[in-house]
C-alpha positions as CSV (number, residue, x, y, z in Angstrom):
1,X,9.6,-10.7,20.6
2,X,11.1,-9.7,17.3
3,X,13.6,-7.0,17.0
4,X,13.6,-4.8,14.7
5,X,17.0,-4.9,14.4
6,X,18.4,-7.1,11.5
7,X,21.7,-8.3,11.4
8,X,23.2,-9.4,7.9
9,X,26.7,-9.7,6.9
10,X,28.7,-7.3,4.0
11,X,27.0,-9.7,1.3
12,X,23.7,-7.8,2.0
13,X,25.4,-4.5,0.7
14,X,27.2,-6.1,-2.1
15,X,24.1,-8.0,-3.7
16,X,21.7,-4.9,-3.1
17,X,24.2,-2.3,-5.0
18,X,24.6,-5.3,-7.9
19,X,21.6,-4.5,-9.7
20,X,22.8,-0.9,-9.5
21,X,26.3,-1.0,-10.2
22,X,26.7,-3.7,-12.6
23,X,29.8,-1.6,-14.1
24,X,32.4,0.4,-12.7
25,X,30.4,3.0,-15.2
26,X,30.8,6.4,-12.9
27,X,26.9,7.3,-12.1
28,X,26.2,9.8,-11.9
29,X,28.8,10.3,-14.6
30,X,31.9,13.2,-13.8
31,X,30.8,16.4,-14.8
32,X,32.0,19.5,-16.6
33,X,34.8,21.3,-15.0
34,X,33.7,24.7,-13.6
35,X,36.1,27.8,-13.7
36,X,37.8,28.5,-10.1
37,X,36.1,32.0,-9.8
38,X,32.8,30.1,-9.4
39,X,33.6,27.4,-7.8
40,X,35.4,29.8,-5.1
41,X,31.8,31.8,-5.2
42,X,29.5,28.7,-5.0
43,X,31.1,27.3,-2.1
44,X,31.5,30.8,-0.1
45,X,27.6,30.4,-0.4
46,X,27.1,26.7,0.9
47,X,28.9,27.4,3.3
48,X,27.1,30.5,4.6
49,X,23.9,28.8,3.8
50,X,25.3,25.4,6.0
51,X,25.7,28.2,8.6
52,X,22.3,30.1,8.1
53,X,21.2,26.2,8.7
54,X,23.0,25.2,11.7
55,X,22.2,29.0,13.7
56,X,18.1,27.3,12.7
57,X,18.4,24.3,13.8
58,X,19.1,25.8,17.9
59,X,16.9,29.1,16.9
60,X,13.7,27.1,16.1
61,X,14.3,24.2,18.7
62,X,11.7,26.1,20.8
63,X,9.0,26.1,17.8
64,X,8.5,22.8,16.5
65,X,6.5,23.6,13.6
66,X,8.8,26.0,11.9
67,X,12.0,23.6,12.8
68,X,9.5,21.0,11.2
69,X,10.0,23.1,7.7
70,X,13.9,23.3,7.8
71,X,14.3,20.6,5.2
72,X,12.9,23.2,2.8
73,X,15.8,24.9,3.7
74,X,18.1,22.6,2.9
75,X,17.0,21.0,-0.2
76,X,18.8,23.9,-1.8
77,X,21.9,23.8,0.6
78,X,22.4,19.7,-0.9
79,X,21.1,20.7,-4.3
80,X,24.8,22.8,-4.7
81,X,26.8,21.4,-2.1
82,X,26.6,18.1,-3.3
83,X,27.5,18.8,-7.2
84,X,30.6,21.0,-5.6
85,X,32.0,17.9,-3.9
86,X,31.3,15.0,-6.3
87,X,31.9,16.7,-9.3
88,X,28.1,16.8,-10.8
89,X,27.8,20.1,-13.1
90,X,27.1,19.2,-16.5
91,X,25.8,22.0,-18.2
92,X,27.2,25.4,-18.3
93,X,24.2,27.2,-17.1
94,X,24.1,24.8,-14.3
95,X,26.6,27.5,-12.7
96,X,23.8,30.5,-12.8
97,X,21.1,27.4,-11.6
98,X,23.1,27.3,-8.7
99,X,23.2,31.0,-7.4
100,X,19.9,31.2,-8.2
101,X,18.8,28.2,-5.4
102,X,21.3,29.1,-3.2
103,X,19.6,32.7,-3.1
104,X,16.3,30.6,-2.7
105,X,17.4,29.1,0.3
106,X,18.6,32.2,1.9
107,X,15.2,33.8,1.5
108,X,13.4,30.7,2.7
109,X,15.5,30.7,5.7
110,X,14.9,34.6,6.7
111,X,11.8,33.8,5.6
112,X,11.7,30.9,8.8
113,X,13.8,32.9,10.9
114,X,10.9,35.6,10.9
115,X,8.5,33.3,11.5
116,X,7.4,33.2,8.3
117,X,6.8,29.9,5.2
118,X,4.7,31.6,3.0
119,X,5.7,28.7,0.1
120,X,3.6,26.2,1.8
121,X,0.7,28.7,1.2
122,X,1.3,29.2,-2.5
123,X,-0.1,27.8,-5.6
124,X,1.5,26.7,-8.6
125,X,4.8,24.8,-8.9
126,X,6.6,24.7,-5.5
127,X,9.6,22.3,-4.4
128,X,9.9,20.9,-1.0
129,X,11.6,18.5,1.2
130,X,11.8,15.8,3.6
131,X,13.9,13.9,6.3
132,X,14.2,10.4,5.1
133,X,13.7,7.1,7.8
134,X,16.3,5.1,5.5
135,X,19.2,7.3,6.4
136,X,18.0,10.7,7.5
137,X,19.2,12.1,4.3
138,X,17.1,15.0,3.1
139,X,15.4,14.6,-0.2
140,X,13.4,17.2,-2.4
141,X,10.5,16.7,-4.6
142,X,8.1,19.1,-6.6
143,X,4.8,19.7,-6.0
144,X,2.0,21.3,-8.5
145,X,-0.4,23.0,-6.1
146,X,-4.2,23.8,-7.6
147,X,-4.5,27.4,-8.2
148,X,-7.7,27.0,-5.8
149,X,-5.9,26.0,-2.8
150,X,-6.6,28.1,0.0
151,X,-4.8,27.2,4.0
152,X,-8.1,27.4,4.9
153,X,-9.0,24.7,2.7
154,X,-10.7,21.6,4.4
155,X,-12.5,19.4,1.1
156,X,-10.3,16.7,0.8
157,X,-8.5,17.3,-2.5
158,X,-7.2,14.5,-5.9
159,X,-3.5,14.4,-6.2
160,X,-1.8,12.6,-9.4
161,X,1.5,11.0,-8.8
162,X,4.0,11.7,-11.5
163,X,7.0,9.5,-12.0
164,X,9.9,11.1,-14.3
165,X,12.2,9.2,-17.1
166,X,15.3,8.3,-16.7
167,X,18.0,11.1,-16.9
168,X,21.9,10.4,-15.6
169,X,22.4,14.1,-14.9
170,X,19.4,14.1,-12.8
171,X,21.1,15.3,-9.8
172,X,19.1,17.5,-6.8
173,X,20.4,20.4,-8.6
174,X,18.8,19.8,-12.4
175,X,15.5,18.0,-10.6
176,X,14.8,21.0,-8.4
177,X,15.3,23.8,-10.9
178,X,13.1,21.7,-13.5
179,X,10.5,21.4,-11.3
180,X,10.0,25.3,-10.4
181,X,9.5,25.5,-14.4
182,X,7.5,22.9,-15.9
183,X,3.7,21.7,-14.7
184,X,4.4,18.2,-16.5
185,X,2.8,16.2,-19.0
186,X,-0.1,16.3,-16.8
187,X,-1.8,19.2,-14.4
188,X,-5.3,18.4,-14.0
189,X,-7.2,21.5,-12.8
190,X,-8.3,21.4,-8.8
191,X,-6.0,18.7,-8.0
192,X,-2.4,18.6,-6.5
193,X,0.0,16.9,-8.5
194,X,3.5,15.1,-6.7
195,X,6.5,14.7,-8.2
196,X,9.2,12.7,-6.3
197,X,12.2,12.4,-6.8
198,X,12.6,8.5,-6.3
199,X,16.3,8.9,-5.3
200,X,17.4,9.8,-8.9
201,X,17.5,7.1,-11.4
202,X,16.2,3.6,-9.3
203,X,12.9,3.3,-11.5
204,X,11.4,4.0,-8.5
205,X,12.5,0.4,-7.2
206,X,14.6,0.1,-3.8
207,X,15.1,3.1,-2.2
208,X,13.5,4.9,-4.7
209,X,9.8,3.1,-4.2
210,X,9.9,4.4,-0.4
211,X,10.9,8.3,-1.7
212,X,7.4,7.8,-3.4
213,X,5.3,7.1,-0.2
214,X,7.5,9.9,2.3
215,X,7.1,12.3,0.0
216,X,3.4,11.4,-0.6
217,X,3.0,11.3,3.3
218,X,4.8,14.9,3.9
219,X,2.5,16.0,1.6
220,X,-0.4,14.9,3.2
221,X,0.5,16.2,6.5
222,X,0.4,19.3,4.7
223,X,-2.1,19.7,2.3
224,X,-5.8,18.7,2.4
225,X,-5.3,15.4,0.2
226,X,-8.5,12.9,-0.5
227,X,-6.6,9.1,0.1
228,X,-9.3,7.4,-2.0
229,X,-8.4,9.9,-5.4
230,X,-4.9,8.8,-5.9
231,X,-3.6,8.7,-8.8
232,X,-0.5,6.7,-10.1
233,X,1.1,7.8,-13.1
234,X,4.5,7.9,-15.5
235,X,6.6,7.7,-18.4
236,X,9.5,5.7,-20.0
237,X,11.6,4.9,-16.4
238,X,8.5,6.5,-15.0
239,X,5.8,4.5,-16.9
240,X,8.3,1.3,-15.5
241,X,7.7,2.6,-12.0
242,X,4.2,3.2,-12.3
243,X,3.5,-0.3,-13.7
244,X,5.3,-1.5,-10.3
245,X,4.1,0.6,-8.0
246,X,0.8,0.0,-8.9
247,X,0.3,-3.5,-9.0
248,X,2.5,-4.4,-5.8
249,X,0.2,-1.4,-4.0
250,X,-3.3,-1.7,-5.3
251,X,-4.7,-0.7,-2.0
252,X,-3.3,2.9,-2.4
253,X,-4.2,4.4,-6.1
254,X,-7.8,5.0,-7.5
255,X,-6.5,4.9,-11.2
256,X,-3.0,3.9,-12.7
257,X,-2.0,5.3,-15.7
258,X,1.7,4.2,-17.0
259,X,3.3,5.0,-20.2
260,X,5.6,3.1,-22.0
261,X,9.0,1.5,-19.5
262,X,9.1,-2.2,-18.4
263,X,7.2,-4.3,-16.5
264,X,9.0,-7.7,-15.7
265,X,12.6,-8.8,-16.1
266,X,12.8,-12.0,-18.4
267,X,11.6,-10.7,-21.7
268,X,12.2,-7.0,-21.3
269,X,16.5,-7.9,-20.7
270,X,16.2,-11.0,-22.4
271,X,18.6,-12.5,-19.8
272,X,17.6,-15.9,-20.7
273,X,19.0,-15.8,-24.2
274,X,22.1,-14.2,-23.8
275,X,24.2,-17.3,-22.6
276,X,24.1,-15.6,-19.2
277,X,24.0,-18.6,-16.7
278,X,21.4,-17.3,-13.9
279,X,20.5,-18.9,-10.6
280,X,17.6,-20.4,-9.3
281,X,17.4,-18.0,-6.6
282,X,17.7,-15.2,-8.9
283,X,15.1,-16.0,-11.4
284,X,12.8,-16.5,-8.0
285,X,13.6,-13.1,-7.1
286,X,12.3,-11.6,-10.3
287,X,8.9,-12.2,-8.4
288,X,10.2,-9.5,-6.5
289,X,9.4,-6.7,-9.1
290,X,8.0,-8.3,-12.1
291,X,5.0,-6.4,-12.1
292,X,3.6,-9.5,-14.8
293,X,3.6,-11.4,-11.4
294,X,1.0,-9.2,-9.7
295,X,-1.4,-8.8,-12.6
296,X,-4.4,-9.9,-11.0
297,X,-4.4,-7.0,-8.7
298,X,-6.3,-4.6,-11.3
299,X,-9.1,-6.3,-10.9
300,X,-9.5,-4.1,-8.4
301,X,-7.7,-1.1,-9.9
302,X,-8.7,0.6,-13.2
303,X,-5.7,0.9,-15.7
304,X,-5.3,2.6,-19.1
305,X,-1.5,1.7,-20.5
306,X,-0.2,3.9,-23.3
307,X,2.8,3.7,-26.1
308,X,3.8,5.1,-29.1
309,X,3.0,2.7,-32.1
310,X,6.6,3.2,-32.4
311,X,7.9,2.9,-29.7
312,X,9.9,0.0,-28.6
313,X,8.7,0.6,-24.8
314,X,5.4,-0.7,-26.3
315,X,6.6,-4.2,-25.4
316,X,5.6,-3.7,-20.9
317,X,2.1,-3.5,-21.6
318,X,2.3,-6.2,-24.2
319,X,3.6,-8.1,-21.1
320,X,1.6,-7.1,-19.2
321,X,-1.5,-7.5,-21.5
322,X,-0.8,-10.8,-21.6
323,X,-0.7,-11.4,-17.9
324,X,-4.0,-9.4,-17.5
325,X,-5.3,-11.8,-20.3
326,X,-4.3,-14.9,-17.9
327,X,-6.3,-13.3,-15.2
328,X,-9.5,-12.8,-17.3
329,X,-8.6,-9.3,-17.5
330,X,-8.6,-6.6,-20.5
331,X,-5.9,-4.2,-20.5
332,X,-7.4,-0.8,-22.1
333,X,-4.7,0.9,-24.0
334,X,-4.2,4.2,-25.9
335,X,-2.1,4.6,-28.9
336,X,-0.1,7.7,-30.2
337,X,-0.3,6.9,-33.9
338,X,3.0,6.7,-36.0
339,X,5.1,8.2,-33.0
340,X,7.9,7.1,-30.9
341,X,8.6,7.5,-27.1
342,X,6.4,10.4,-26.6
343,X,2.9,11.2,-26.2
344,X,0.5,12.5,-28.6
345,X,-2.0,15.8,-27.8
346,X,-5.0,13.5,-28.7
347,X,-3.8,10.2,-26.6
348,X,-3.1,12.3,-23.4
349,X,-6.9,13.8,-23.8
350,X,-7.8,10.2,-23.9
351,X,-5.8,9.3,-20.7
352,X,-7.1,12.4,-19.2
353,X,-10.4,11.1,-19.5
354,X,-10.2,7.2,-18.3
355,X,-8.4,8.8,-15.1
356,X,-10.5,11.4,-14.7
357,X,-13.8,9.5,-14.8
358,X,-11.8,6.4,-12.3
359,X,-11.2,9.2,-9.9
360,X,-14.4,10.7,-10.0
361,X,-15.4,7.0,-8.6
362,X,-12.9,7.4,-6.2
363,X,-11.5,3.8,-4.5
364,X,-13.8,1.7,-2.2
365,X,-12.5,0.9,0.9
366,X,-14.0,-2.4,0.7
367,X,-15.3,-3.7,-2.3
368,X,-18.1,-6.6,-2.2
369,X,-15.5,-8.2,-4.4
370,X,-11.5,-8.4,-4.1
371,X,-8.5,-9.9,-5.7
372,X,-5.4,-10.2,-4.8
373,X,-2.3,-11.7,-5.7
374,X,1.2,-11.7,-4.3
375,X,4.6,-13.8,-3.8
376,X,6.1,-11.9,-0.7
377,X,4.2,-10.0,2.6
378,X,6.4,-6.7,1.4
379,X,3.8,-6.4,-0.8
380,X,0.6,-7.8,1.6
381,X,-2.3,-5.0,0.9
382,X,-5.3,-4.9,-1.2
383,X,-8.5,-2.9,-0.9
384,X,-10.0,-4.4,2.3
385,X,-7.8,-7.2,2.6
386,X,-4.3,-7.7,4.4
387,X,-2.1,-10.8,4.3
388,X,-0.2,-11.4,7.8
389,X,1.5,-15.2,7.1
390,X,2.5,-17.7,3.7
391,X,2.6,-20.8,3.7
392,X,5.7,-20.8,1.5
393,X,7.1,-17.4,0.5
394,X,8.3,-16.9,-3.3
395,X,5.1,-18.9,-4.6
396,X,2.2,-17.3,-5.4
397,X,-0.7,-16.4,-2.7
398,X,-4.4,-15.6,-3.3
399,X,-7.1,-14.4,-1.7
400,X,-10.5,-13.6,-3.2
401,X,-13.5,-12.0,-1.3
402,X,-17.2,-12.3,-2.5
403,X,-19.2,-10.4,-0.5
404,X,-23.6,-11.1,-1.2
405,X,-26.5,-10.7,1.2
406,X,-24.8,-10.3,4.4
407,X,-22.3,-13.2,3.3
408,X,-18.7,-13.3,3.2
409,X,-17.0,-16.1,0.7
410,X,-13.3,-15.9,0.9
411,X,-11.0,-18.6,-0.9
412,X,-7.3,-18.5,-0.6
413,X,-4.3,-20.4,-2.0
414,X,-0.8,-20.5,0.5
415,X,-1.7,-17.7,2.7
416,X,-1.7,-18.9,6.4
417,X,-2.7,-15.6,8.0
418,X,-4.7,-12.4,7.0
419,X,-7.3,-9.6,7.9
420,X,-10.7,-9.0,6.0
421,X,-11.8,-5.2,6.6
422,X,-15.6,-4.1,5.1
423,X,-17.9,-1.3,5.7
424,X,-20.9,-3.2,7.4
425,X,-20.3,-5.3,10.4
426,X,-23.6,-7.4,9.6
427,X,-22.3,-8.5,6.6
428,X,-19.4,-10.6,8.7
429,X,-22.4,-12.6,10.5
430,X,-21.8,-15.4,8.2
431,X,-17.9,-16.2,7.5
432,X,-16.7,-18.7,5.0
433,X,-13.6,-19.9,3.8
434,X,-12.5,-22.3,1.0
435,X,-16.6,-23.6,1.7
436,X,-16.3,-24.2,5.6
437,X,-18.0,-21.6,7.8
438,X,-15.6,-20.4,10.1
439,X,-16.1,-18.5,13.6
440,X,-14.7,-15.2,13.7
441,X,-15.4,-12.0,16.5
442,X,-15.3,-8.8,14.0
443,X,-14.0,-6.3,16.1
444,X,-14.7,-2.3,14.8
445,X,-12.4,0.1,13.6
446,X,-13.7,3.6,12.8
447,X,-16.0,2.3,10.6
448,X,-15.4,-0.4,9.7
449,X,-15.3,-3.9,11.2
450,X,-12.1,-6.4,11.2
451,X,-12.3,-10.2,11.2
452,X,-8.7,-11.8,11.7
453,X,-8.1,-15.3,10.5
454,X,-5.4,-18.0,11.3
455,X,-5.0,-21.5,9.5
456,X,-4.2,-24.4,11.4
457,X,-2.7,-27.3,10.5
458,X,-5.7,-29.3,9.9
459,X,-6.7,-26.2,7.3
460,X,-9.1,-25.2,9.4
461,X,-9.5,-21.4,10.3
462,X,-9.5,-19.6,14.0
463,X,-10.0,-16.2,15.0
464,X,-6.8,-14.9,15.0
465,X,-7.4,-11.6,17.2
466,X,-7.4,-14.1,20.0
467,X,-3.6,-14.1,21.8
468,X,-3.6,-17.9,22.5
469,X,-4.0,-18.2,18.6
470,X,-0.6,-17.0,18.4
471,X,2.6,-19.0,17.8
472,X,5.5,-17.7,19.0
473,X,7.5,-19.5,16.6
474,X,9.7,-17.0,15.0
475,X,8.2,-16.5,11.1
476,X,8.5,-14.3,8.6
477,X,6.1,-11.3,9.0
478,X,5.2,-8.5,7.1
479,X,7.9,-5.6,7.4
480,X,10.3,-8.5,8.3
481,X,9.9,-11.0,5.7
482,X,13.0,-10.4,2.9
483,X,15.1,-10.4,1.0
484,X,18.2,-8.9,1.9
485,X,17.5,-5.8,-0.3
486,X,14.6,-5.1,2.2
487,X,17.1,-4.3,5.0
488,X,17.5,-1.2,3.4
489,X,14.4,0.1,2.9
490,X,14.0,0.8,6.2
491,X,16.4,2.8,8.8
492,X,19.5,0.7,8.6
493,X,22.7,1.3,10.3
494,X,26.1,0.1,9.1
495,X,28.2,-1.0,11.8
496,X,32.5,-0.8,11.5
497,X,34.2,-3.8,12.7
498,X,37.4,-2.6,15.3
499,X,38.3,-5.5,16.5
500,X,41.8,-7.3,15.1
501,X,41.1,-9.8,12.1
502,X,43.0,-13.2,11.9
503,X,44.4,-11.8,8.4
504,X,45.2,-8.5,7.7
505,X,44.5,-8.4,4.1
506,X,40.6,-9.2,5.3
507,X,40.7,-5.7,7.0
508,X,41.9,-4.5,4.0
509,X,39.4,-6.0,2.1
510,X,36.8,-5.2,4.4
511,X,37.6,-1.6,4.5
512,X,37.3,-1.3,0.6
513,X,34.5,-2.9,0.3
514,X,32.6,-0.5,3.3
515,X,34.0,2.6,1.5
516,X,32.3,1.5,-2.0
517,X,29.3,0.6,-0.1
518,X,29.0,4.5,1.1
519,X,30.4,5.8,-1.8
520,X,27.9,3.8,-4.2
521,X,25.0,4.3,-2.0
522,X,25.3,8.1,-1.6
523,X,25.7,8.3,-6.0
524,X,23.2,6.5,-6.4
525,X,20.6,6.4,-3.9
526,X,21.7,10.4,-2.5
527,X,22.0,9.8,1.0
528,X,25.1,9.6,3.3
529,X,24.9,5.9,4.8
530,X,25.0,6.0,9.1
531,X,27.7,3.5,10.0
532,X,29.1,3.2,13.7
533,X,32.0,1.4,15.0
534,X,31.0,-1.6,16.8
535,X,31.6,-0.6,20.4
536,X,29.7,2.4,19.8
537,X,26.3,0.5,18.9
538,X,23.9,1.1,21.4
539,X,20.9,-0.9,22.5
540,X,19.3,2.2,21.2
541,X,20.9,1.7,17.9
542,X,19.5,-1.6,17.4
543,X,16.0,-1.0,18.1
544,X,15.6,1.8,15.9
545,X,18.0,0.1,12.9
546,X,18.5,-2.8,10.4
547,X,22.2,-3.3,11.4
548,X,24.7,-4.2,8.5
549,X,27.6,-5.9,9.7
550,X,31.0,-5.6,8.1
């Protein structure tokens, strides 16, 4: 049996905060100093907010689904704590921002304290909030709500996400206050439109990719949401973490719709050509993220890509134009004449319309035909097709699906493992892979049926829903599979070493490297790490935890 627990050593911390903290550059950056009078006033009201919280927390322990709603409390409480104790005010209005939320979350908690939520009933722009798995941190986002909504509302409903640009002062504080005033760049009429957070400024990478699905799950579990009229879209940082987020997740979104960012590593930092010496491992690691990489997957997944036709940021879908090219695909793009980094009125009419008319389609479930491409099982999911084994990770896997007259062609390259899902169990009577029929029992799910295959080592295929298929070799599996980086985007527990080094300096060391670890991972990714000392881990601990060890 596999444990989910994963045990790594202080490198894993130091290599994941690299990429986002190749400086000592402060981020965020120290903010303005703000007078004593009201910082004296602002903290008087965290603190009887943090109170109004706490006396909740036991109140509602008896009713579930209002204690269920407190993070919508306290989404405001970290919105103005947090700029009070690491210095994050940096604009002089952000002062009267402040009272203004923290009056907010005093209404919303009578409001729960009554029995009452009537913001998860309104229309419009709302903010809410959610408990993150990572490291239980609470983290906001914004949510347009159709003026048509009604509680009592049961058809299914589009959403559009909306990934923002990249802004250093983008603490909880300036995010939630701009999203209770602005609709966006885009508000389609009867649809819901989410705007995550992403964990401030990540491009929606790391951490910040898995804000984007628990926030688009709370919002499901709240709203009536159609799954198959999802839309991805963004700009600049955004438009970077719409290009990834699509392509590595092409199962999920029923149009894509980025806007100028980056798309792959190489060309975009040109970190080939600046004498920078690079390792092997590294450059195999771009495969991670480069969304160039992953091309193949709209094949699957209608894309329009926009720019500015002067707008530097034009060079991502030039990449990624090119890639599509490779793939015998055409990248449609729309152009915002003689303009920079912004969009034009008549381009995002344009947009409107290629994402309007893809979700109108809607996505199929199971297409009679499917590609997919990847280089890692972190990324394993098409539209009817899910990859369980590699044969080598960090080279790139295939699989193609041809469905026609009740038979299935499938033809993969180094994938050892996977799962075919389609609509009609008929049309699995008749099995094929790379050319050679293959015996399979499709088993049904809802409605659809499931054939599970397993390569041998003669390349020949087996069912693999059979439990004497299975090696118990340990492998790398989806959810389990690495890097290092992927240890944290999961729950993941730090643990303290107490125990007497051979060298004292190590402790030293040791202790200065866990405090930057914390330190950097709440600036940057918002969330107070969990560590433990090491005779307090549990077994408890490290079922439900990636351990890091220091």
């Amino acid at each position: 049996m596999i444990m989910k627990a994963m045990f790594i050593f202080l490198a894993a911390m130091h290599l994941c905060l690299a990429a986002v903290a190749a400086t000592n550059t402060r981020v965020p950056p120290a903010g303005l100093r703000i007078g004593d009078v009201d910082h004296e006033e602002l903290s008087a009201g965290v603190a009887q907010l943090g109170k109004e919280i706490q006396a909740l927390r036991v109140e509602l322990a008896s009713r579930p689904p209002l204690l269920e709603l407190l993070p919508d409390v306290q989404i405001f409480h970290k919105a103005v704590d947090w700029p009070l104790r690491y210095d994050e005010f940096y604009r002089s209005n952000e002062v009267a921002v402040a009272r203004n939320l923290l009056k907010q979350g005093m209404e919303r908690a009578q409001q729960l304290r009554s029995g009452k939520a009537p913001w998860i009933t309104a229309t419009g722009l709302v903010v809410r909030g959610y408990v993150s798995k990572i490291d239980g941190s609470v983290e906001p986002y914004g949510l347009v709500v159709p003026a048509n909504f009604e509680p009592t509302m049961h058809t299914p409903c589009r959403l559009d996400v909306w990934l923002h640009g990249r802004d250093n002062n983008l603490t909880e504080l300036k995010f939630i206050a701009d999203r209770q005033r602005s609709f966006g760049e885009f508000s389609p009429a009867r649809a819901f439109v989410l705007h995550p957070y992403g964990r401030y400024c990540n491009a929606f990478k790391f951490a910040g990719e898995i804000d984007v699905f628990e926030a688009l799950e709370h919002v499901k579990k709240s709203y009536p949401i159609d799954s198959s009229r999802l839309a991805m879209r963004g700009f600049s940082m955004g438009g970077a973490g719409a290009w990834h987020l699509a392509a590595h997740h092409p199962d999920v979104w029923a149009a894509a719709a980025p806007g100028a960012g980056f798309s792959e590593t190489e060309d975009y930092t040109g970190a080939l050509t600046k004498g920078t010496k690079l390792s092997t491992w590294e450059q195999k690691l771009w495969q991670l993220y480069d969304a160039t990489d992953y091309a193949a997957n709209f094949f699957n997944l209608p894309v329009v890509a926009y720019n500015g036709t002067d707008d530097k940021q034009r060079q991502a879908a030039d990449m990624m134009e090119k890639a599509m090219r490779a793939e015998g695909l055409t990248l449609t793009r729309v152009w915002g004449t003689n303009v920079g980094h912004k969009y034009t009125p008549e381009s995002k009419r344009e947009i409107s319309k290629f994402v309007d008319d893809a979700i109108e389609r809607g996505k199929e479930a199971s297409p009679n035909e499917v590609r997919f491409t990847t280089r890692t099982l972190r990324f394993n999911r098409a539209p009817g097709v899910e990859v369980l084994g590699l044969q080598q990770h960090w080279l790139r896997a295939d699989v193609i699906v041809t469905e026609t007259d009740q038979r299935l062609e499938i033809a993969t390259t180094n994938v050892t493992e996977f799962k075919i899902a389609r609509a009609v169990k008929a049309a699995l009577r008749d099995v094929r892979v790379n050319g050679e029929p293959v015996r399979a029992t499709a088993r049904t799910e809802a409605d659809r049926a499931i054939v599970h295959l397993l390569r041998q080592r003669d390349d020949s295929w087996i069912d693999g829903s059979v439990p004497a298929a299975r090696s118990t070799t340990l492998r790398k599996v989806p959810q389990l599979q690495g890097p290092i980086d992927d240890a944290f985007m999961d729950s993941f527990l730090i643990v303290r070493p107490t125990g007497k080094p051979q060298n004292e300096k190590v402790r030293a060391w040791i202790s200065t490297r866990l405090a930057k670890a914390t330190n950097e991972w709440r600036a940057q990714f918002r969330g107070d790490a969990r560590v433990k000392d090491d005779v307090d881990v549990s077994d408890a601990d490290i079922a439900a935890h990636n351990l890091i060890l220091f």
